[in-house]
C-alpha positions in Angstrom: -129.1 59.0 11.3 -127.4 57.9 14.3 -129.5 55.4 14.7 -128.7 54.0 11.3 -124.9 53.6 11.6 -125.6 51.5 14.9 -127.5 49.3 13.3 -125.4 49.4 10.1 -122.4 48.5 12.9 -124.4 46.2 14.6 -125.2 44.3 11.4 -121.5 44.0 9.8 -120.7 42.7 13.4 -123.3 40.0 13.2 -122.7 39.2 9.4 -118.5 38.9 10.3 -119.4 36.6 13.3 -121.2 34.3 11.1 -118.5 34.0 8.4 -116.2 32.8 11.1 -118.2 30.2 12.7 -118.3 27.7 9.4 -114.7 28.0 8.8 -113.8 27.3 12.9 -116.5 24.3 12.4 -114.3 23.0 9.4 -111.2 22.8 11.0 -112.5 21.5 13.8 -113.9 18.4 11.8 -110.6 18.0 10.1 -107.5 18.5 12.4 -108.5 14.6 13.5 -106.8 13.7 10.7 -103.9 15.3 11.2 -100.8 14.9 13.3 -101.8 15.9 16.9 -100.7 19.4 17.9 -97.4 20.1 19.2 -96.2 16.6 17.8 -92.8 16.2 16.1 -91.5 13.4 13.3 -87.6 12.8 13.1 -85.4 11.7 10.4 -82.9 8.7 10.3 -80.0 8.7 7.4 -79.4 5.4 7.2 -76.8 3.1 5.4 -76.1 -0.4 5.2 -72.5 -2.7 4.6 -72.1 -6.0 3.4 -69.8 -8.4 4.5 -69.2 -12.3 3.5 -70.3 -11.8 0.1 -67.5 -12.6 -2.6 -67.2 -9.9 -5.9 -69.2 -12.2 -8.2 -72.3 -12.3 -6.1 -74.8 -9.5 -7.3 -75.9 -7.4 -4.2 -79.8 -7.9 -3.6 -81.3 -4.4 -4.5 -83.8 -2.7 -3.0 -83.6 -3.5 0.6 -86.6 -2.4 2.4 -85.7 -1.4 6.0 -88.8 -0.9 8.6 -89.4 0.4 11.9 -91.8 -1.2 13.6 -93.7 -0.4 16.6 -96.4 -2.0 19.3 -99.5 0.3 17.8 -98.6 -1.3 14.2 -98.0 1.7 12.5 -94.0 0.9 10.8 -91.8 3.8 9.1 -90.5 2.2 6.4 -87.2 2.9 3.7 -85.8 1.8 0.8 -82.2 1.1 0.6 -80.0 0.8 -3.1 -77.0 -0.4 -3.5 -74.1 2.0 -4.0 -71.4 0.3 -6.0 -69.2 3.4 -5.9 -69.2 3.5 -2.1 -70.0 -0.3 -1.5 -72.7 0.1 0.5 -76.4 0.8 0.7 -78.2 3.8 1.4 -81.8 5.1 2.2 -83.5 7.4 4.7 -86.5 6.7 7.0 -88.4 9.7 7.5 -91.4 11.3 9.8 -90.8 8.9 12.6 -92.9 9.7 15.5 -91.0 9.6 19.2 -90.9 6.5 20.5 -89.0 2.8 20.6 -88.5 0.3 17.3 -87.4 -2.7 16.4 -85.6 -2.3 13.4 -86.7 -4.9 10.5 -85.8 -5.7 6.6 -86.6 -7.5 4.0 -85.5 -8.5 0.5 -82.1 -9.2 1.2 -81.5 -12.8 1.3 -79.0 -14.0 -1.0 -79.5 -17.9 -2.5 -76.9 -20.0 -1.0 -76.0 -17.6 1.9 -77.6 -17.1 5.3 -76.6 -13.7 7.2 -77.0 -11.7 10.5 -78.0 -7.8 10.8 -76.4 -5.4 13.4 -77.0 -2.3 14.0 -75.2 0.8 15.3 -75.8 4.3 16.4 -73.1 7.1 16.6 -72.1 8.5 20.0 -70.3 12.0 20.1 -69.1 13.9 23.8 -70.4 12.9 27.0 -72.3 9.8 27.4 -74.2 10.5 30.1 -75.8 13.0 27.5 -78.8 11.6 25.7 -77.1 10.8 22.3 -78.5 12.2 18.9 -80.2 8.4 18.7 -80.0 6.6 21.9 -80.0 3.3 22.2 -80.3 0.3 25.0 -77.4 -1.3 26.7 -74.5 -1.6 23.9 -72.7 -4.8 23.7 -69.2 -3.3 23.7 -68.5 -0.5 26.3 -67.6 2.8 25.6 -65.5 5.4 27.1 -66.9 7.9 29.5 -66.3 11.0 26.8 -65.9 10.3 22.9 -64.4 13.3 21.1 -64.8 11.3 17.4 -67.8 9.6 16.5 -68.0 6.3 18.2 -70.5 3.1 16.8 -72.6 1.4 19.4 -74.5 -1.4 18.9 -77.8 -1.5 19.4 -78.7 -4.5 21.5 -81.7 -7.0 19.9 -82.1 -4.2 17.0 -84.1 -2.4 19.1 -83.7 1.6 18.4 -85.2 4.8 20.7 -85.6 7.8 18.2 -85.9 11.1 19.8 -84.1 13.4 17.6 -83.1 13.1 13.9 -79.4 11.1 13.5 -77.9 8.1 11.9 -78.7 4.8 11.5 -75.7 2.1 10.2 -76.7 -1.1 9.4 -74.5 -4.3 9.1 -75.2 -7.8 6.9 -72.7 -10.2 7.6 -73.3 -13.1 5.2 -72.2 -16.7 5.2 -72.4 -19.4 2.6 -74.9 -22.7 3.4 -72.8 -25.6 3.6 -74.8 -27.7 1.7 -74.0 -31.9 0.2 -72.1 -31.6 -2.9 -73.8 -33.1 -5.7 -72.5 -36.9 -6.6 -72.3 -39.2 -9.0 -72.5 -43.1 -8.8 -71.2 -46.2 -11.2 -72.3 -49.3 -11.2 -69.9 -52.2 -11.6 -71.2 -55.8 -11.8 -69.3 -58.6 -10.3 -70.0 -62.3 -12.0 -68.3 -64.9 -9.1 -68.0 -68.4 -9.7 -67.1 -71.3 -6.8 -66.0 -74.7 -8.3 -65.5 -77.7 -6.4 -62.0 -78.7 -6.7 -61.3 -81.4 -4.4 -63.7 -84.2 -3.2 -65.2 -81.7 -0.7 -67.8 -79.3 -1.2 -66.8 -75.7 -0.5 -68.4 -74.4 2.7 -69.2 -70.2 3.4 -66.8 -68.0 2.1 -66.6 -64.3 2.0 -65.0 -62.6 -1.3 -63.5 -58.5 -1.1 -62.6 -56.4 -4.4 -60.5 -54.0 -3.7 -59.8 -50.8 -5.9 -55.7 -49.5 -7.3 -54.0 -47.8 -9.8 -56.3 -44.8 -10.2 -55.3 -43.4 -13.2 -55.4 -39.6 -11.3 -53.6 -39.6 -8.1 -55.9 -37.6 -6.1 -58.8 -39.5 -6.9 -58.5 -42.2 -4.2 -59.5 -40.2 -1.5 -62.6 -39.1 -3.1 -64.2 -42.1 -3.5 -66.1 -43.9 -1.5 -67.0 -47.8 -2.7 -69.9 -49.5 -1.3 -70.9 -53.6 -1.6 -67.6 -54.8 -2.6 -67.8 -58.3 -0.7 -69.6 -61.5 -2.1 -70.3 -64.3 0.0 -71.0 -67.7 -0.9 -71.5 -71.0 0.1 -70.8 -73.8 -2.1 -70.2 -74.3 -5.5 -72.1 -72.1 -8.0 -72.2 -68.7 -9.9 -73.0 -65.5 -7.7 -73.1 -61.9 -8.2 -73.4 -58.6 -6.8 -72.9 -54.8 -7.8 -70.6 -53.1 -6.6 -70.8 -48.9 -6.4 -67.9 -46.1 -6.2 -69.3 -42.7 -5.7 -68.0 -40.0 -6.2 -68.3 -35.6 -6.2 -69.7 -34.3 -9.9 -66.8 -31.7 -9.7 -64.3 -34.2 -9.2 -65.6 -37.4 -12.0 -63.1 -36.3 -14.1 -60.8 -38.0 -11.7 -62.6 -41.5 -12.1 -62.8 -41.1 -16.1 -58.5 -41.6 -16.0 -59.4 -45.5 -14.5 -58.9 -47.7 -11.9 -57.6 -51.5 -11.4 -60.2 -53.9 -9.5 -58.9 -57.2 -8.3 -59.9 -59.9 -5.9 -57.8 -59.3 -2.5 -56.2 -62.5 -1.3 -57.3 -63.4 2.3 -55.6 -66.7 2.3 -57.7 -68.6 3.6 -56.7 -72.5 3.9 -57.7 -74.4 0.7 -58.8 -71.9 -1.7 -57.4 -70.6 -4.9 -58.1 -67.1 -5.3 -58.2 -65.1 -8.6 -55.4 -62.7 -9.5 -57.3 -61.4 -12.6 -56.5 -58.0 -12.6 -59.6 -55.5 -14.3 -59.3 -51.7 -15.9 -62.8 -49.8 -15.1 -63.2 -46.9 -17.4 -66.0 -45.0 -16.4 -67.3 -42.3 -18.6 -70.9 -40.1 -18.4 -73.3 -40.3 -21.2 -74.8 -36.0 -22.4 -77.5 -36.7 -20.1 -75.3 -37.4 -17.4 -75.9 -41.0 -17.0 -72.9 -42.9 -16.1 -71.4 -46.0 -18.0 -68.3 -48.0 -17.5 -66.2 -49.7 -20.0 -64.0 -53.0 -18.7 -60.8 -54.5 -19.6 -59.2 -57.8 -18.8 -55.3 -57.0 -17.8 -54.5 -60.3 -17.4 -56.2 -61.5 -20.8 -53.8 -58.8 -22.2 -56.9 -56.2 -23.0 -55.0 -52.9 -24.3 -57.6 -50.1 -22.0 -58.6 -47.6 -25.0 -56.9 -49.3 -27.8 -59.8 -52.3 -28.3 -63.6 -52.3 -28.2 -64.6 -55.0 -25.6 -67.8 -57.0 -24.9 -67.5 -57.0 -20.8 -70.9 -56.5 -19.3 -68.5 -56.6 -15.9 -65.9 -58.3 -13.9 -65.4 -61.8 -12.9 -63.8 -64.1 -10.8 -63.2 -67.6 -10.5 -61.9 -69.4 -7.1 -61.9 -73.1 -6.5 -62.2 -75.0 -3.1 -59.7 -77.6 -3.1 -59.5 -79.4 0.1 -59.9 -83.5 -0.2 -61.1 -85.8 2.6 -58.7 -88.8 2.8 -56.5 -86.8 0.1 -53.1 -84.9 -0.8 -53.8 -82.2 2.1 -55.2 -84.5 5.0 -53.6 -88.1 6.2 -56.1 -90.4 6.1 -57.7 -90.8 9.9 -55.9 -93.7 11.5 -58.9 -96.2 13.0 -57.8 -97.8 16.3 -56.8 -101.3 16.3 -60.0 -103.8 18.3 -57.6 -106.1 21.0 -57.6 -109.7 20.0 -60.3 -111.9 22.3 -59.2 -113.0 25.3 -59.1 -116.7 26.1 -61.8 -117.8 28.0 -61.1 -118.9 31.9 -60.2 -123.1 32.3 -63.1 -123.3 34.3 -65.3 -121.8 31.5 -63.3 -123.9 28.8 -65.5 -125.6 26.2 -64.7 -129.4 25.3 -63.5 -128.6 21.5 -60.7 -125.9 23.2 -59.7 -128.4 25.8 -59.5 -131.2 22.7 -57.5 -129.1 20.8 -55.4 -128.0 23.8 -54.9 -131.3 24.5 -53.4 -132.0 20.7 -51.1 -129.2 20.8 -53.5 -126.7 18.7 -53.6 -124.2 21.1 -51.9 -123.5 24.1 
């Protein structure tokens, strides 16, 4: 009977040994894919503020903030925009020991470029590792903080070795970009008669621009081939360009006078026809001008004119030998002198001899 209990015992033993081995063997195969033993995640609260961005501008929303590390292996948070508390908030969470560089996406905002900081609270003694320490801050703190002080963490880079806070800062500033323009056209028809008995020689012609209907728009203009040269007599032509910002055109649509500017120079007759441009813009914003001849009495608005552009008409009138110049005096030839007695023909000394000639 004894003998049957100890093997009974001996049996239970051998049958409880075996259930344990499988279930060792099983965790054994799968703590691999666990965290290691003994290892500890932290926790990050983190917000984010905006500056630079005016009411109007919608927030970008979510921001995805990221932790990233040399193995490869980023923590990663979304951030949503608070419009109670103006600012964004997230948290990044099971964040193994260890150094980041703190990245994000998804919040670029068209027509704005921006900068991230970030910052770390600092509370007591600083020579105490801090709930989230950092690398050298830019600013330097005091030697004890009582209140919560913010220190920047230099290059974005952040040490986590305990859970803590995490503020983020976008500072935002608008892309200077070209403003858009718009660009007449005005043709200029030039015509160089001959009015003297000389044929014009080169010339150079400027039209200027006055009288803008809207004070401010003379500044905002900016006019391009105004000059014509020529050289003789003829028709010539040229287009002449004022550009100006699409924000401001409205400006240009008031008018503007063009006229010839008067350089004086000697024997020409300038123009003093005085034009009124009109430009207007067409619904598919092409531009178009409409022209009036001031000093043909042309009433701007009140007619419908047939102008296809502006024109000018000078006239050269210097004359050779004429009303401007004295004719050239030509220089007077000396009368022959007589020739020498010794050289004296026999008709001079006849006619001497008669009293002709002395």
């Amino acid at each position: 009977m004894k003998k049957m209990k100890k093997l009974f015992a001996i049996m239970l033993a051998l049958i409880m040994v075996l259930a344990f081995i499988p279930a060792a063997a099983t965790t054994a195969a799968t703590s691999g894919t666990d965290e290691a033993p003994g290892q500890t995640t932290y926790t990050l609260d983190v917000s984010k503020t905006v500056e630079g961005l005016p009411d109007n501008v919608n927030r970008p929303s979510p921001i995805t903030v990221k932790l990233m590390n040399d193995d490869g292996s980023p923590v990663s948070a979304s951030l949503t925009w608070d419009a109670n508390n103006n600012k964004y908030s997230g948290q990044l969470t099971d964040i193994p020991e260890g150094e980041y560089t703190i990245e994000e996406s998804g919040a670029n905002v068209e027509g704005y470029t921006y900068e991230m900081q970030a910052f770390v609270p600092v509370v007591g003694e600083l020579s105490v590792e801090p709930v989230t320490s950092a690398l050298p801050v830019n600013t330097p703190l005091p030697s004890t903080s009582p209140e919560p002080v913010l220190a920047e963490l230099q290059n974005n880079i952040i040490t986590v070795t305990k859970d803590g806070e995490l503020i983020l800062k976008n500072t935002y500033t608008k892309t200077e970009s070209d403003p858009e323009t718009v660009t007449i056209s005005i043709p200029i028809y030039k015509e160089v008669r001959q009015g003297g008995n000389t044929a014009p020689g080169m010339q150079t012609f400027t039209f200027v621009l006055s009288n803008f209907g809207a004070k401010d728009a003379a500044p905002q203009v900016t006019v391009e081939n105004n000059t014509i040269k020529t050289n003789g007599a003829g028709h010539y032509e040229t287009v002449m360009t004022v550009t100006i910002d699409k924000e401001n055109f409205g400006n240009l649509s008031e008018g503007f006078n063009v006229t010839e500017r008067n350089d004086g120079a000697p024997y020409w007759a300038y123009d003093a026809t005085e034009w009124k441009v009109v430009p207007g813009m067409n619904n598919d914003q092409s531009t178009y001008c409409t022209f009036y001849n001031l000093t043909a009495g042309d009433k701007p608005w009140e007619i419908q004119t047939h102008y296809n552009g502006i024109s000018f008409t000078n006239i050269y009138t210097y004359n050779y030998n004429g009303g401007y110049y004295p004719a050239p005096v030509r220089p007077v030839q000396p009368a022959p002198l007589p020739p020498q007695t010794g050289d004296m023909p026999l008709w001079y000394a006849v006619a001497q001899f008669l009293g002709l000639v002395k």
